[in-house]
Structure formats: C-alpha cells, structure tokens
C-alpha positions as CSV (number, residue, x, y, z in Angstrom):
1,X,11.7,-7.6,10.1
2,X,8.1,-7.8,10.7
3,X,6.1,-8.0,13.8
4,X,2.7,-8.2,14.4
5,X,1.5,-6.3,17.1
6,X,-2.1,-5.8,17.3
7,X,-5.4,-7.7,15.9
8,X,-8.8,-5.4,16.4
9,X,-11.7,-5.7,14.4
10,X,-10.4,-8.2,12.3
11,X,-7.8,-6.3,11.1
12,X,-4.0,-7.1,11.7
13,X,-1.8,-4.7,12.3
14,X,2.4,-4.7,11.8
15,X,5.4,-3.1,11.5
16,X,7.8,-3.7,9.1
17,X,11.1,-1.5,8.5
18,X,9.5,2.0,10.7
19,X,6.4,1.4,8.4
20,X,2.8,0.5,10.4
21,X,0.4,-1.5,7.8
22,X,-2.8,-3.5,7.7
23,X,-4.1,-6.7,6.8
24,X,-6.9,-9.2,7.1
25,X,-7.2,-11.7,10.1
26,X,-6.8,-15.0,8.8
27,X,-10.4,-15.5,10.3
28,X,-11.7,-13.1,8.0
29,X,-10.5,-14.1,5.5
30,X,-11.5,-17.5,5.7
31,X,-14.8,-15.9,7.0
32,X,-14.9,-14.0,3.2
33,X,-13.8,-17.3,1.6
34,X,-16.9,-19.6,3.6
35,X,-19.6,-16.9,2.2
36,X,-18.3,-17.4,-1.5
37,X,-18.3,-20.8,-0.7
38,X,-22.1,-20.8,0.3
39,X,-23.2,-18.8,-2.9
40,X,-22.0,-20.7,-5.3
41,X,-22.7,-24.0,-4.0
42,X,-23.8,-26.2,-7.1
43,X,-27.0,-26.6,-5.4
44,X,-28.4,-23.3,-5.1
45,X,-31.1,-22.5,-6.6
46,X,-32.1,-19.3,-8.4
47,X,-30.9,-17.4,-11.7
48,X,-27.7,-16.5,-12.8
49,X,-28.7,-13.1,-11.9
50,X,-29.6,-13.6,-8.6
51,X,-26.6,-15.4,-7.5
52,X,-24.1,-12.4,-9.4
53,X,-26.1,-9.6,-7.1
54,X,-25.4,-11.9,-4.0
55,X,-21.8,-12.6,-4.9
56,X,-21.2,-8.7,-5.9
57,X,-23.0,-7.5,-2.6
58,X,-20.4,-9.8,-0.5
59,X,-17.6,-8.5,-2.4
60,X,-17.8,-5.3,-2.8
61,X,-18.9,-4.7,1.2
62,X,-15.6,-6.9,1.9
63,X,-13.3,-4.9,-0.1
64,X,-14.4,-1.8,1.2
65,X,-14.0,-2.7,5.0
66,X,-10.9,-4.1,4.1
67,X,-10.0,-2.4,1.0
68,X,-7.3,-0.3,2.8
69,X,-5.1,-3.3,3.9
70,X,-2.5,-5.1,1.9
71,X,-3.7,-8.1,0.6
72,X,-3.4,-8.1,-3.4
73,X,-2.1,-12.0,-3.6
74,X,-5.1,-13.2,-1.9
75,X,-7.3,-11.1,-3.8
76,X,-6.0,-12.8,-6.7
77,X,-6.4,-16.1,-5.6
78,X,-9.9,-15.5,-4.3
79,X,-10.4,-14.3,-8.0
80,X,-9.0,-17.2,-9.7
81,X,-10.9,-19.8,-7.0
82,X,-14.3,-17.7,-7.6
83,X,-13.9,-18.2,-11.2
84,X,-12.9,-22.0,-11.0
85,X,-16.5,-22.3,-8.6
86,X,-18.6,-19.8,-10.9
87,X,-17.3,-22.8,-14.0
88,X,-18.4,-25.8,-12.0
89,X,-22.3,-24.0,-11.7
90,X,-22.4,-23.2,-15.3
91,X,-21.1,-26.9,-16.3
92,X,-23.6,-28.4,-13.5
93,X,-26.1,-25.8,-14.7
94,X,-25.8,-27.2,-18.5
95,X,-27.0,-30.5,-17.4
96,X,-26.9,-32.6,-20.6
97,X,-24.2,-34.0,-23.1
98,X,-26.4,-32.1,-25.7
99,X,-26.6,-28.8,-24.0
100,X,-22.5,-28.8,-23.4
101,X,-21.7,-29.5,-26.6
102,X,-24.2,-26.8,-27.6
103,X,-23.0,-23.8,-25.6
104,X,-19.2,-25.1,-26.1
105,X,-19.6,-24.7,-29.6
106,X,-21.6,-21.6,-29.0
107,X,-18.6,-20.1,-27.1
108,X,-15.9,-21.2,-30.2
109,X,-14.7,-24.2,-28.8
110,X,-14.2,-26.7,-31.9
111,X,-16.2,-30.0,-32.7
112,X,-13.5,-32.6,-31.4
113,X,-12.5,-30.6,-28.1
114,X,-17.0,-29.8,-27.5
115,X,-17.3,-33.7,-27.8
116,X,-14.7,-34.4,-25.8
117,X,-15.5,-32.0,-22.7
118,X,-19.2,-32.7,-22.8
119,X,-19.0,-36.1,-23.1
120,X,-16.4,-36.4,-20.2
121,X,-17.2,-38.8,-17.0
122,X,-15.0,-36.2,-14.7
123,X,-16.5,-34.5,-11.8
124,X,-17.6,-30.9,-11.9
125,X,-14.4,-29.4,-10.6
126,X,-12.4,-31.5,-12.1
127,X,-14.3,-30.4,-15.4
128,X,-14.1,-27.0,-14.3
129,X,-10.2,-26.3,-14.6
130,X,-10.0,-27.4,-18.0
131,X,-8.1,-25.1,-20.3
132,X,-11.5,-26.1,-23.2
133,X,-13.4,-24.8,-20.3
134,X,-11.6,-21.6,-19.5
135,X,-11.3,-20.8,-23.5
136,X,-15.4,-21.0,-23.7
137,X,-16.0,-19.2,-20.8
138,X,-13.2,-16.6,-20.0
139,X,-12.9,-13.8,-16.9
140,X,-14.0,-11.3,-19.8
141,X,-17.2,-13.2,-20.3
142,X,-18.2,-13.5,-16.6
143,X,-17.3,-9.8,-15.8
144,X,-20.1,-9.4,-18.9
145,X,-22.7,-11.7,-17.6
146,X,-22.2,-9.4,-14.5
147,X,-19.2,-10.7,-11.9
148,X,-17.3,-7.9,-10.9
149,X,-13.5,-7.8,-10.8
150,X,-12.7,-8.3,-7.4
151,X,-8.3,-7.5,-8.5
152,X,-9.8,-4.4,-10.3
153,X,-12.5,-3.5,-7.2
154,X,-9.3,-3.9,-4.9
155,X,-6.7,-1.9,-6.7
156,X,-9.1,1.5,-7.0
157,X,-10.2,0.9,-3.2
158,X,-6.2,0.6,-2.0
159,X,-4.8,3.1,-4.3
160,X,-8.4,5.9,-2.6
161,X,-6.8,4.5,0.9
C-alpha cells in the first residue's frame, strides 16, 4: 500500500511497504513540462543552437533538483514528447516543398516517401509523428546536433542519489 504523506518543496513524499521515497509534485511537473513547451514553440526565433542551450539549461537544472526522486516513466515520456516538439520546429523550420524533400533525401529517406512527406497538406504535428519523419531525423541525430538525453541524464543522477 502506498500513502502519501507529505508535499514540501515540490517534492512528494510516500511510503510504500516500510520504504520512504520521493517524487515530483504534479505541479512541477507540469511546471517542467510548460517551460519545454515555451522553448520550442514553433515561433521562436533564434538558431538551432540557441534554442538546444536553453532546452539543456532547463533540463539538466530540473533533473538535478529532482534527480533523486522516482520518476523514470515520465522522464521517458517527456523525452519522447520533447522529441515529437523538437520534429515539428525542424519541419516548420524547413519551410518549402523544395527544402523537405532536400534534407529528407539528405537524411536517407527515398524519392517516393521525400515526395510524399514534403508534399503533404498535414499540420506540423501531425507531420511530426510520422515514422518517414522519425527515420530522417532519429534521437541519435538530435543528441548530435546537441539535445541531451534527458533518460540517460536521469539514470546517472538517480543511480549518484
């Protein structure tokens, strides 16, 4: 059985079986969730760079003030939503029909699937959960053009804790 018995700092505390543990306030984490939200709106302006630093910054202060809590489900869904929003700027970003098929084929997606994808009417997040999508520009190649691993920053913070 668990009970929750305490909430300070943000930080919700139980017991389960004997065993005292930690987790997030729902507040913060919708609080985490908001500030993603706000830096990688599609409107934002500045470089690619700029808007990994910001993201990074956010993260990497969030898991270490909560890095000692239990929360490895949400981290992973906060991943796989961060990479679905981080899609939907580079699609937006691309701008024309010419420019998608360009950088799709650039990435090893083939002639019929680029002209399909870039020359789709969809929305932008629609767009961006397509599997063409996610082949072209995989976790690997955001973690190189400079997103950190949130599931990776997580897992060395908890197992320090």
């Amino acid at each position: 059985m668990q009970r929750y018995f305490s909430h300070f700092l943000r930080i919700q505390y139980s017991k389960t079986d004997g065993k005292v543990g930690c987790r997030p306030d729902k507040s913060a984490k919708q609080r985490f969730k908001n500030k993603l939200k706000k830096l990688t709106s599609r409107k934002r302006a500045g470089t690619w760079k700029q808007i990994m630093t910001d993201i990074n910054r956010v993260t990497v202060g969030w898991i270490n003030y909560y890095g000692i809590a239990r929360m490895k489900t949400f981290i992973q869904e906060i991943q796989g939503w961060l990479n679905h929003r981080l899609r939907q700027i580079i699609w937006k970003r691309w701008k024309k029909v010419k420019t998608k098929y360009k950088k799709l084929r650039k990435y090893g997606i083939g002639h019929e699937d680029a002209m399909r994808l870039a020359n789709s009417r969809k929305g932008y997040w629609r767009i961006s959960s397509a599997e063409v999508l996610h082949r072209a520009i995989t976790k690997e190649k955001l973690t190189k053009w400079g997103l950190k691993n949130i599931s990776a920053l997580y897992e060395l913070r908890y197992l320090k804790g």
